[in-house]
Backbone bond lengths (Angstrom), bond angles and torsions (degrees), N, CA, C in turn:
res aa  C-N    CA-C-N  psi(-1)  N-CA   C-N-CA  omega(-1)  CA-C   N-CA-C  phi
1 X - - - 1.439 - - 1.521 109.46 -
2 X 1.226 119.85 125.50 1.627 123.55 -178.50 1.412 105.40 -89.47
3 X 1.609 99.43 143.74 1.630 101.31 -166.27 1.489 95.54 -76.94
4 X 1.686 97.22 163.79 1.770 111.93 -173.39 1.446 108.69 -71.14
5 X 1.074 117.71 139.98 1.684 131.80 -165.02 1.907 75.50 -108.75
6 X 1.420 95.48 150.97 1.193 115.65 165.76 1.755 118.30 -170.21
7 X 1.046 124.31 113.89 1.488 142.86 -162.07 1.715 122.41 40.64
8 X 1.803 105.09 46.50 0.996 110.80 -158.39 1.342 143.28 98.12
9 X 1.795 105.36 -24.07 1.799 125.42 -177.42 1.738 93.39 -108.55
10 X 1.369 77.81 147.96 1.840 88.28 149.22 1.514 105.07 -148.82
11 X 1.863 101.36 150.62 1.057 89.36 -160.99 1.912 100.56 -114.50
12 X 1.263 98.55 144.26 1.562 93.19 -156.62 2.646 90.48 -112.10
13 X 0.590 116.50 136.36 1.723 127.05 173.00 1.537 115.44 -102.95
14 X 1.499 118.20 115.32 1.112 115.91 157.62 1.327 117.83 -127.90
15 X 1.353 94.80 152.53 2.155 111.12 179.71 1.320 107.92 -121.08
16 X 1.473 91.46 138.84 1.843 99.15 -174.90 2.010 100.03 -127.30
17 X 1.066 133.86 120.88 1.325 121.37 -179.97 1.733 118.08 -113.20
18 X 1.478 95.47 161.37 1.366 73.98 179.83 2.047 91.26 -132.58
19 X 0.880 120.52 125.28 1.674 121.14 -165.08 1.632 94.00 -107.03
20 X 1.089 126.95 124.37 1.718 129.90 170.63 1.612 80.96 -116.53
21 X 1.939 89.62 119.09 1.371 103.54 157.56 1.589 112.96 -110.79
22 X 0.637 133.55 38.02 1.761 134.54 -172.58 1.934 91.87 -130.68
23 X 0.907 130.45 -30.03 1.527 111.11 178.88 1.954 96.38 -138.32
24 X 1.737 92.89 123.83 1.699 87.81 -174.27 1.373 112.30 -99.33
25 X 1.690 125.10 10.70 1.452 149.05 -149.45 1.930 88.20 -80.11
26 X 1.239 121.67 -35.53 1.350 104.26 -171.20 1.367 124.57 75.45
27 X 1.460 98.04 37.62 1.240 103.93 165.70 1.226 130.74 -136.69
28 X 1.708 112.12 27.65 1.443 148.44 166.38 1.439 97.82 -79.34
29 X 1.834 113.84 135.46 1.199 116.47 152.74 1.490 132.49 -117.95
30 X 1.252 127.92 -170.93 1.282 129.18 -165.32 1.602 97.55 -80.89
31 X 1.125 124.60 101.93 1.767 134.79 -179.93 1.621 102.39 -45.85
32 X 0.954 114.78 122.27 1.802 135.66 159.31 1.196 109.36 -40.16
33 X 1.566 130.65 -39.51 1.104 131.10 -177.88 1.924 106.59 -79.55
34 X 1.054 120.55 -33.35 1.313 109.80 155.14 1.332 158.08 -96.08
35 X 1.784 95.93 17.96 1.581 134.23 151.16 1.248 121.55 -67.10
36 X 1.614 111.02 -34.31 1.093 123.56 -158.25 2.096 94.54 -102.83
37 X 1.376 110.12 -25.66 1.409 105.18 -175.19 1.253 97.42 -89.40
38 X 1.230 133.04 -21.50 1.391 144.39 -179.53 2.124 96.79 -70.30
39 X 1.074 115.54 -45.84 1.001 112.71 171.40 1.755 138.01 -55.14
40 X 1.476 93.97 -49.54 1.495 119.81 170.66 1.485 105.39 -62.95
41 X 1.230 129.75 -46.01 1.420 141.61 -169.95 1.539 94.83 -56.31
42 X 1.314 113.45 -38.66 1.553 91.74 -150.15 2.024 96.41 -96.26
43 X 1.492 89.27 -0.31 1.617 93.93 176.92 1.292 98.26 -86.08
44 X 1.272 152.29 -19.63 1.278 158.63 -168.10 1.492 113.68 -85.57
45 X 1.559 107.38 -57.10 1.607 122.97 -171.07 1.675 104.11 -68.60
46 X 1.474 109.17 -29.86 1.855 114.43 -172.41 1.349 102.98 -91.98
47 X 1.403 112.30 3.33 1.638 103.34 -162.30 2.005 97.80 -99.50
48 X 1.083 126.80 90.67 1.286 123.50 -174.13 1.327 126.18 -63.17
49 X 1.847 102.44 1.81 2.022 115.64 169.86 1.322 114.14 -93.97
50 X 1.482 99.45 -7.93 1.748 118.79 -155.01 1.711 106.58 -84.81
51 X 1.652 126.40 108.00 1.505 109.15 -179.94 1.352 93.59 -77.56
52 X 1.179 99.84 171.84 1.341 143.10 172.55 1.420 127.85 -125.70
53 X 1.019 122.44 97.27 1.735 126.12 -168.14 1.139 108.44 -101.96
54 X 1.591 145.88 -44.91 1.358 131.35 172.40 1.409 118.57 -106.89
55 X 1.298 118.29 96.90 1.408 128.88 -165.53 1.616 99.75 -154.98
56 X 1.654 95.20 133.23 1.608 103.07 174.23 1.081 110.74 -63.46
57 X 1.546 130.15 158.77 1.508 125.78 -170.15 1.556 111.98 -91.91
58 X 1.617 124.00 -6.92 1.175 117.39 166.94 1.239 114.56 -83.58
59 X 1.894 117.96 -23.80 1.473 97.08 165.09 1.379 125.95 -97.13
60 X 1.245 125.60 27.32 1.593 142.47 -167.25 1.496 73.98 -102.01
61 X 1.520 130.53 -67.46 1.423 118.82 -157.57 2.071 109.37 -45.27
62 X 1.668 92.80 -63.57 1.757 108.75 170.19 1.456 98.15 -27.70
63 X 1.626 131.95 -64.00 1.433 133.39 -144.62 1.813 91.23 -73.32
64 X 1.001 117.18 -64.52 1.326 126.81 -177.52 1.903 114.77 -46.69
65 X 0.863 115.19 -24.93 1.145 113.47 179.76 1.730 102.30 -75.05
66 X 1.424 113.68 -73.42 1.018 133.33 155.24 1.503 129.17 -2.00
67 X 1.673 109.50 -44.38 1.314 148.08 -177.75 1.854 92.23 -71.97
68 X 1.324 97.87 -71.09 1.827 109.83 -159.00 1.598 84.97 -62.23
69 X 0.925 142.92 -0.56 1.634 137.72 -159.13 2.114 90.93 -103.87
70 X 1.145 95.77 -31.45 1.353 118.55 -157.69 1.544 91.30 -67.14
71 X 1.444 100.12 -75.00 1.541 127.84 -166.57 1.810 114.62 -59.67
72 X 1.645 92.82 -4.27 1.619 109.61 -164.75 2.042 97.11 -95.71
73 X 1.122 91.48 -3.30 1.774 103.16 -164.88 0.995 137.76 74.01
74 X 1.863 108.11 25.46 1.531 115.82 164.05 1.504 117.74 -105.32
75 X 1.279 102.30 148.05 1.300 110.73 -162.75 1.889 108.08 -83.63
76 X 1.021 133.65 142.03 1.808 134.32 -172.66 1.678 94.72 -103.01
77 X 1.473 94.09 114.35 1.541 103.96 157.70 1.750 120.63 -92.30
78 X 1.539 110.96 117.22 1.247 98.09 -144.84 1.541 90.20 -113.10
79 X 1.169 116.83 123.08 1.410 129.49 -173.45 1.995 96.70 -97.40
80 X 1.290 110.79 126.44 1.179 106.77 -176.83 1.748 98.39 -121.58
81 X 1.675 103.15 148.01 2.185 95.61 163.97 1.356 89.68 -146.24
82 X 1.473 88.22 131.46 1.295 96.37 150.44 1.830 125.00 -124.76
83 X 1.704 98.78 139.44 1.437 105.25 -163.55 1.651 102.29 -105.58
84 X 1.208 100.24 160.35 1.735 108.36 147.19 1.534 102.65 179.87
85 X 1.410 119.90 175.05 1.450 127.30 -163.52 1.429 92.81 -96.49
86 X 0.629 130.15 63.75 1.897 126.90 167.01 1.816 126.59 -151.58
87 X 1.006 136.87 -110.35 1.106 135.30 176.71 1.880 108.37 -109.37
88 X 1.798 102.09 176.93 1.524 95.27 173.24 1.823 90.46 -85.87
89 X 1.344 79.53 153.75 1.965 100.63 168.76 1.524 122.30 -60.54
90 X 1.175 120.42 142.77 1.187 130.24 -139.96 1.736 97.72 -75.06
91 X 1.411 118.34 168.60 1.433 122.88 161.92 1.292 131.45 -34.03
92 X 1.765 122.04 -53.06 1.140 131.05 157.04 2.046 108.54 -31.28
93 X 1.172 85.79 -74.92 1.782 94.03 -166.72 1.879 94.93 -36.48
94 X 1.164 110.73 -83.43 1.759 113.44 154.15 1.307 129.47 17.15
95 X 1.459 104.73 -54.89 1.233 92.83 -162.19 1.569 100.68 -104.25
96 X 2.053 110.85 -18.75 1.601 115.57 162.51 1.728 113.74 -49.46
97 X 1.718 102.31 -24.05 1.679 93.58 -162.62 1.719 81.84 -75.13
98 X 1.236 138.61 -70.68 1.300 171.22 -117.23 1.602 81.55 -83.27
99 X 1.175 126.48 -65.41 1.707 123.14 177.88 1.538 117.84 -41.78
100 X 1.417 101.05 -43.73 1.497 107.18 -169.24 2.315 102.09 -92.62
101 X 0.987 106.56 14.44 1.473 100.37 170.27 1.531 96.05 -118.57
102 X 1.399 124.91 -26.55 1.500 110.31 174.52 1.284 114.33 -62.64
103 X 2.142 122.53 -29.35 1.141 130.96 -163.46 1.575 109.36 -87.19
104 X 1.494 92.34 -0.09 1.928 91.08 -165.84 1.136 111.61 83.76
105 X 1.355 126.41 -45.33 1.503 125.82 -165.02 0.965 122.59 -22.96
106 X 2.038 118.08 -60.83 1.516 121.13 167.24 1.268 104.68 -127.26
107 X 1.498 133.23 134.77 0.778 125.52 147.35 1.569 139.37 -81.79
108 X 1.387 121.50 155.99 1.369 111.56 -150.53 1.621 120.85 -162.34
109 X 1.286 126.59 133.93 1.452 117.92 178.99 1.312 88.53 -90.16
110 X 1.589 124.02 159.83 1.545 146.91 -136.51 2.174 91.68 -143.05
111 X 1.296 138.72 76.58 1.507 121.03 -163.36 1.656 100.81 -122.25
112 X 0.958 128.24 124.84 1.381 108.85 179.00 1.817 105.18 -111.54
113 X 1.122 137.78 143.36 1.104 135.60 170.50 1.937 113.52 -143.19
114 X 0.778 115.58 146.91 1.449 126.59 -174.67 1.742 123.99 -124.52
115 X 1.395 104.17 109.11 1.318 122.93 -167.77 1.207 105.61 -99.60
116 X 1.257 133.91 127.51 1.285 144.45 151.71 1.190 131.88 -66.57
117 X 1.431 105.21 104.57 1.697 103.28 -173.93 1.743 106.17 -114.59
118 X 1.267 107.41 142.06 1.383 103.48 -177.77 1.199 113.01 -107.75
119 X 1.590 130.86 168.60 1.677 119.27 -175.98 1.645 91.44 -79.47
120 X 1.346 114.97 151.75 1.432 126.23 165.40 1.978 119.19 -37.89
């Protein structure tokens, strides 16, 4: 199914999580280093010159579609979340999101919310 085009955009959602099961205290946060791979990723997946060598083949199909959407002259509004059961991500991560909306690169709503999960 090809995502819905609408005045030129389509808007494509990705989730990246990070679950710490060894401490359920909630006071683990979302690592900088996977704000920042979360970042690169999405420069990679939109980039339609960009290979891709280790990728499952059901989401190579998703990426590729996405791609021809690209090359078709619509622009991908790329809604990104990232979750995990612990705190919001530190300043660093912050200021990578905050760098990359001044650059255009991605644009992005910024939401933090905190779920309480308890060990079983």
């Amino acid at each position: 199914m090809r995502p819905e085009e609408y005045d030129g955009e389509f808007t494509v959602s990705l989730f990246q999580a990070k679950y710490n099961h060894t401490d359920f205290s909630g006071n683990s946060n979302f690592p900088e280093s996977g704000i920042n791979g979360l970042i690169r990723a999405i420069g990679l997946l939109f980039n339609p010159a960009a290979e891709l060598q280790h990728i499952n083949a059901r989401l190579l199909a998703k990426v590729e579609e996405a791609r021809s959407l690209i090359r078709d002259g619509f622009i991908p509004q790329v809604r990104s979340i990232a979750c995990n059961n612990g705190l919001k991500w530190n300043s660093g991560s912050e200021e990578l999101c905050n760098l990359q909306i001044a650059n255009r690169t991605v644009r992005t709503e910024l939401k933090t919310d905190r779920i309480n999960i308890s060990a079983p």
